[in-house]
C-alpha positions as CSV (number, residue, x, y, z in Angstrom):
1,X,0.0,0.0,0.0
2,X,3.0,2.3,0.7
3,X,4.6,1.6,-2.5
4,X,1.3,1.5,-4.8
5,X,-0.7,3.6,-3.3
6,X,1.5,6.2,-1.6
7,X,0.1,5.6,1.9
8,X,2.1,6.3,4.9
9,X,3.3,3.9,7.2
10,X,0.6,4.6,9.2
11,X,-2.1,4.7,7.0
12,X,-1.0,1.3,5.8
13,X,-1.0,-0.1,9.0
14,X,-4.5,1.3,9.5
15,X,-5.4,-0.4,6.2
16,X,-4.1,-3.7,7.9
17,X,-6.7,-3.5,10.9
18,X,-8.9,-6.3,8.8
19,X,-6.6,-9.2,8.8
20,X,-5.1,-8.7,12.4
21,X,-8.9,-8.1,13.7
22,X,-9.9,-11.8,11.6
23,X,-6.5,-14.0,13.2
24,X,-7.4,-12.4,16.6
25,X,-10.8,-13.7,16.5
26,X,-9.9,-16.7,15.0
27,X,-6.8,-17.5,16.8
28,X,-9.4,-16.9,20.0
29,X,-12.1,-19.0,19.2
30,X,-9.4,-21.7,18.0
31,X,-7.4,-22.1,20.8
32,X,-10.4,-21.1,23.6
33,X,-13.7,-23.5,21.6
34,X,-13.2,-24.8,18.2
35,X,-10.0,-27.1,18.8
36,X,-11.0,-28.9,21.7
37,X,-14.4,-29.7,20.0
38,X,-13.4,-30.1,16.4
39,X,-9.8,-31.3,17.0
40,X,-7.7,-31.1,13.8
41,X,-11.1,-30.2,11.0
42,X,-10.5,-26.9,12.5
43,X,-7.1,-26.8,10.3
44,X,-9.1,-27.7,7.7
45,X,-11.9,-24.7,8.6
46,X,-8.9,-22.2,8.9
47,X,-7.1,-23.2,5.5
48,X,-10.7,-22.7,3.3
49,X,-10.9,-19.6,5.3
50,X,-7.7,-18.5,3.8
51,X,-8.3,-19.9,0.8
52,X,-11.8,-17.5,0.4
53,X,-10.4,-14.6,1.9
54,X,-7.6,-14.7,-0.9
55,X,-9.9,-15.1,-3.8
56,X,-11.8,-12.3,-2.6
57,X,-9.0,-10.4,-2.5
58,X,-8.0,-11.4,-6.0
59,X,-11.0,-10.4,-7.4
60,X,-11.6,-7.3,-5.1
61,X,-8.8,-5.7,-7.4
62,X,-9.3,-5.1,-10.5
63,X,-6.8,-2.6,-11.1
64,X,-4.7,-0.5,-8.8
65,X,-6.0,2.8,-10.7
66,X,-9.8,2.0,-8.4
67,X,-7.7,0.9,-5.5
68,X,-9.8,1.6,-2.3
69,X,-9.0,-0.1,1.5
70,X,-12.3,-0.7,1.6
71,X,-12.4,-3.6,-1.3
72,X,-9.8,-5.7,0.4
73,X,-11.0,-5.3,4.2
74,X,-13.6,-8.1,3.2
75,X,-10.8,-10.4,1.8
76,X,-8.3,-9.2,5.0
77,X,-10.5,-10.1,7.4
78,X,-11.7,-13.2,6.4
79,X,-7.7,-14.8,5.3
80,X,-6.2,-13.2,8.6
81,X,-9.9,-15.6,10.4
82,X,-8.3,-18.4,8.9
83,X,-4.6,-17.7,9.7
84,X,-6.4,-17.6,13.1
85,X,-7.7,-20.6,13.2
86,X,-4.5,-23.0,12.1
87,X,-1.9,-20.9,14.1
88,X,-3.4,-21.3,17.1
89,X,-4.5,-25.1,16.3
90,X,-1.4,-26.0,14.5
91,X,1.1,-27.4,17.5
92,X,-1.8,-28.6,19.1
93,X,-2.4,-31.1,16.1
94,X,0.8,-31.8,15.5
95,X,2.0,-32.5,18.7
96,X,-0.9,-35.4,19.0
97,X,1.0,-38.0,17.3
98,X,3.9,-37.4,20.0
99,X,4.7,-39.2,22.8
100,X,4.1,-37.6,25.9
101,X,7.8,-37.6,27.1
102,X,9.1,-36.2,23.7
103,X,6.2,-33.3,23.4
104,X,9.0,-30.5,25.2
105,X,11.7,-31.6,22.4
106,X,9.0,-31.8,19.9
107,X,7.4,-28.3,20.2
108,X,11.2,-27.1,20.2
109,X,12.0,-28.4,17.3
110,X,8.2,-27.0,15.9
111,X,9.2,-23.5,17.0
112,X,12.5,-23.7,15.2
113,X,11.1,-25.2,11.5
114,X,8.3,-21.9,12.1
115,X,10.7,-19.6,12.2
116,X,12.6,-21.1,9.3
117,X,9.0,-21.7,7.0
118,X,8.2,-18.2,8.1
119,X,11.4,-16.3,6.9
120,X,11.2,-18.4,3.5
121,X,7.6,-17.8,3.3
122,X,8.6,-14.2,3.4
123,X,11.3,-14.6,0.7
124,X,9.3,-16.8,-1.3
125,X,6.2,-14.4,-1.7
126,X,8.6,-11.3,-1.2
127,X,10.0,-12.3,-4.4
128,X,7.3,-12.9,-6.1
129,X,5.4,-9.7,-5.6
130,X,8.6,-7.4,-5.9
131,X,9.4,-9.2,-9.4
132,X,6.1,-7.5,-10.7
133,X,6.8,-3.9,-8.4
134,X,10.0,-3.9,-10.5
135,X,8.1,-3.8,-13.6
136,X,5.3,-1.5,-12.3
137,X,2.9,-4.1,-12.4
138,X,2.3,-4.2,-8.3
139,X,-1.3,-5.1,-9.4
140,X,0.0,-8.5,-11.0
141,X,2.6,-9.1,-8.3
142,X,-0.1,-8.5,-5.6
143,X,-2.3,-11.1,-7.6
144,X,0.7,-14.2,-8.3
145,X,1.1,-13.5,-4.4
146,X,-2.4,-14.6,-3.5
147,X,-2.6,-17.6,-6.1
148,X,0.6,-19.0,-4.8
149,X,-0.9,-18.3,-1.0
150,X,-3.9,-20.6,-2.7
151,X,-1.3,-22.9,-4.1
152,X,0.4,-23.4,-0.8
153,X,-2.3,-23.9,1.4
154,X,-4.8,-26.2,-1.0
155,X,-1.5,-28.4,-0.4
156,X,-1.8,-27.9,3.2
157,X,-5.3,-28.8,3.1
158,X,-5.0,-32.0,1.8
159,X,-2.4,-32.5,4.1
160,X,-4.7,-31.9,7.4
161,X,-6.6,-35.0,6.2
162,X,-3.7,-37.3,7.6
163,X,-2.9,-35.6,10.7
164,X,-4.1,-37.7,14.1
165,X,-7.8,-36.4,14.8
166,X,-6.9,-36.8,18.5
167,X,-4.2,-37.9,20.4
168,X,-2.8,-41.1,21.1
169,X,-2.4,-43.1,24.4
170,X,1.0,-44.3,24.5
171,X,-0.2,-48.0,23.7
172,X,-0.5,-46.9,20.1
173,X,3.4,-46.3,19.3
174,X,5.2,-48.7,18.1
175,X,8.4,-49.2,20.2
């Protein structure tokens, strides 16, 4: 927004209320109701909610001459629900095929690979949407961004299908 649409750093950070208002609420009711009762679908919940809230904001956009705040906050709020929702369900369901006694060494080792995934997933989409800024396309680089985000997390969708629904006593591991 600063670079496309000249707005200040504050103004873009105003712009950004819609997708940190979404993951609060859905990081809340993840982690304080939905998890416990839905156990790992709520990944699956969270990842179609990013999924819509990037096609809306794909086709929010039909240029950046009619850009307006107002026809991405619908898209913003509803990706940054579903961000919500995995972020804070995320350990929880991946940590339920762990034994009890390795779940400290295991949600290390989680933290660690996040950090990593997260400063690639910056680099990853970074370079895709600043290939397009370079040509003065931001439109188009704005756009390839959210069709790889769909990409990424369709994958990650199919992949919540074989995570544990709920976790194991430790008579289920095989020794």
């Amino acid at each position: 927004m600063q670079i496309g649409q000249g707005y200040s750093a504050r103004g873009a950070g105003i712009a950004n209320i819609a997708i940190a208002l979404g993951t609060a609420i859905g990081g809340a009711l993840s982690g304080a109701v939905l998890a416990e009762k839905f156990g790992t679908r709520v990944l699956q919940f969270g990842a179609t909610a990013q999924i819509i809230g990037a096609l809306l904001l794909f086709f929010a956009l039909p240029d950046m001459q009619s850009f307006n705040f107002w026809h991405i906050a619908p898209g913003m709020l509803v990706s940054g629900f579903g961000t919500g929702l995995v972020v804070a369900a995320l350990f929880d369901a991946i940590l339920l095929a762990i034994k009890d006694e390795l779940v400290g060494s295991a949600s290390g080792v989680l933290s660690a690979i996040q950090s990593i995934a997260s400063s690639v997933g910056v680099a990853i989409f970074g370079t895709v949407f600043f290939n397009k800024v370079a040509s003065g396309h931001i439109d188009q680089g704005f756009r390839n961004a959210l069709l790889l985000q769909v990409g990424l997390v369709s994958i990650f969708l199919v992949i919540t299908f074989f995570l544990p629904k709920k976790a194991m006593d430790n008579s289920e591991y095989a020794h």
